[in-house]
N, C-alpha and C positions, 0 to 999 in steps of 0.2 A: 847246869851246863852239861854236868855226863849225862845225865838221862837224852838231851838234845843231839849230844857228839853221837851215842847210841842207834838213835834215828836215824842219822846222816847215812850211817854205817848199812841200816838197815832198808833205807829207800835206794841208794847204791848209785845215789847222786847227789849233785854239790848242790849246797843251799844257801841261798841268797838272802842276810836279816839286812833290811835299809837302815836302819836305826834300832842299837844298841845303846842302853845304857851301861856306862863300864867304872867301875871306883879304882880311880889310882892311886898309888901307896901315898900319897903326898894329901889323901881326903878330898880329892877332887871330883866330877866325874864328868865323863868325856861322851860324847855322843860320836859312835864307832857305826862306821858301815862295814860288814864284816861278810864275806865268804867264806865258807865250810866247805874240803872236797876230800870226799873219803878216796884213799888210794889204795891197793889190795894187790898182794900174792897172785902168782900165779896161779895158783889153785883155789884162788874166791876167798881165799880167808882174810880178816881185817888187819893190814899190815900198819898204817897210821892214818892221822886226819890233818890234811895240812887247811890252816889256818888262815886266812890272809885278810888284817882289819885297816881300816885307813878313819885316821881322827877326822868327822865331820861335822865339830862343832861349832869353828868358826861360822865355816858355808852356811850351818842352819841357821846360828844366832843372825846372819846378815839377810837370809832369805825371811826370817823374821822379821824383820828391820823395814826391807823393801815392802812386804806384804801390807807390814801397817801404814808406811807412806801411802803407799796407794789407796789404802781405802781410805786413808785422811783427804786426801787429794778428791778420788772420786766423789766422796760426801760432801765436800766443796765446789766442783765443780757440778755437779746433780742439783744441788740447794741456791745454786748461786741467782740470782733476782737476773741477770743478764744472760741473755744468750750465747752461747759460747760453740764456737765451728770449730775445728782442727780438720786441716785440707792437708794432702798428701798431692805432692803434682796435680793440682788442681781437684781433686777428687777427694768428696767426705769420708775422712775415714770417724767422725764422731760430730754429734750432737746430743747438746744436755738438753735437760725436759722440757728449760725455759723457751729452747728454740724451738723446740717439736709442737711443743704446746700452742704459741705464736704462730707457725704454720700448720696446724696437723694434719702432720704427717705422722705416723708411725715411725721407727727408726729405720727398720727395712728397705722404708721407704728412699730413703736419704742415702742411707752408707752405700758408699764406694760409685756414690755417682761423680757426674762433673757437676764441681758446685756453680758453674755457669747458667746450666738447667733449671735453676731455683730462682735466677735472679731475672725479674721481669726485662721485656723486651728491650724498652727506651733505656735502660741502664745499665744493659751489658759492659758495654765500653768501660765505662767508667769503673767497674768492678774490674773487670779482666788488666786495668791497666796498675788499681788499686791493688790487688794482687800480685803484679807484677814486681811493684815497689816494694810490698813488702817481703817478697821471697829472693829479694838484691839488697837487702839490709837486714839489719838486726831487730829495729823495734820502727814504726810510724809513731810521728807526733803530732800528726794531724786526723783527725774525723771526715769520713766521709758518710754521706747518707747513702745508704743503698735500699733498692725497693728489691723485694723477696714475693715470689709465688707463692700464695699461701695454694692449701691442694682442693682447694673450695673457689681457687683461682682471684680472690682477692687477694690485691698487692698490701705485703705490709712493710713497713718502711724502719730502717735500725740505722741509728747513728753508731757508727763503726769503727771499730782500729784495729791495730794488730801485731802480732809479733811473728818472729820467725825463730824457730828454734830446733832443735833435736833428739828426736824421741827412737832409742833402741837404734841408735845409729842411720835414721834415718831425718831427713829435712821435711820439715812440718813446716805448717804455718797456722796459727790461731788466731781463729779473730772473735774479739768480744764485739756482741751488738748487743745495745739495747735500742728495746721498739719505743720509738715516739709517733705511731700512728696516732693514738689519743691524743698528742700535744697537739700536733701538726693541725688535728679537725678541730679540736676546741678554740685556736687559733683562726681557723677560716669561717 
């Protein structure tokens, strides 16, 4: 640490560590975000180094925390057999591979459009309405079939539902499809 407070002194600006490891008399040890600012005489010479740390170990153990949720989550959601939408005001803000892969498209392709643009022509209504219901409730308990633009322009067809939820304080709406094109034709 004096060889470091030395430096401070000697670059003749404050220094900024985001993470310090720090051992408290009690054997513990704390994760310190810490500023260093050398302050000096009027005549330039080294007068002290004020100090100033702030305990950042809860925040980190919980940014820890959240970071593995989400990649649990996103590995789930990535891997999952169903297709899975999240619409923000009517607009993709996400598709897993399952969906992409069923339509291909690229992600690019998809995010941040109107997810109306996706659904074929005869079935608009019924999605726009379908959507309506569920961004005025909590969860649908009922399925709907919706037909999807694939980007090769064949319709492909997901038995649907959905929830409504809150993500970073914003209102979402997810919906799980999965594709029974193959049922529907083995069927006819």
């Amino acid at each position: 640490i004096a060889m470091q407070d030395r430096n401070v002194f000697d670059m003749r600006k404050e220094l900024d560590i985001p993470q310090e490891l720090v051992s408290t008399q009690s054997g513990d040890i704390k994760i310190m975000h810490t500023v260093k600012m050398p302050l000096f005489y009027e005549d330039g010479s080294p007068h002290c180094l004020l100090a100033i740390s702030e305990d950042i170990t809860l925040k980190t153990k919980m940014e820890k925390q959240v970071y593995e949720a989400k990649t649990q989550y996103s590995l789930l959601v990535e891997n999952c057999r169903e297709g899975i939408l999240i619409l923000e005001q009517g607009k993709i803000s996400f598709a897993n591979k399952t969906l992409l892969l069923a339509l291909n498209y690229p992600p690019a392709d998809m995010e941040n459009k109107n997810f109306l643009d996706f659904v074929s022509k005869g079935n608009k209504a019924l999605a726009e309405e379908f959507y309506d219901k569920i961004s005025s409730q909590t969860a649908s308990q009922e399925f709907v079939t919706l037909k999807l633009q694939a980007k090769n322009e064949d319709v492909v067809e997901f038995e649907t539902s959905g929830v409504r939820a809150k993500y970073l304080g914003k209102r979402i709406v997810i919906l799980f499809m999965r594709n029974i094109t193959r049922e529907l034709r083995q069927e006819s």
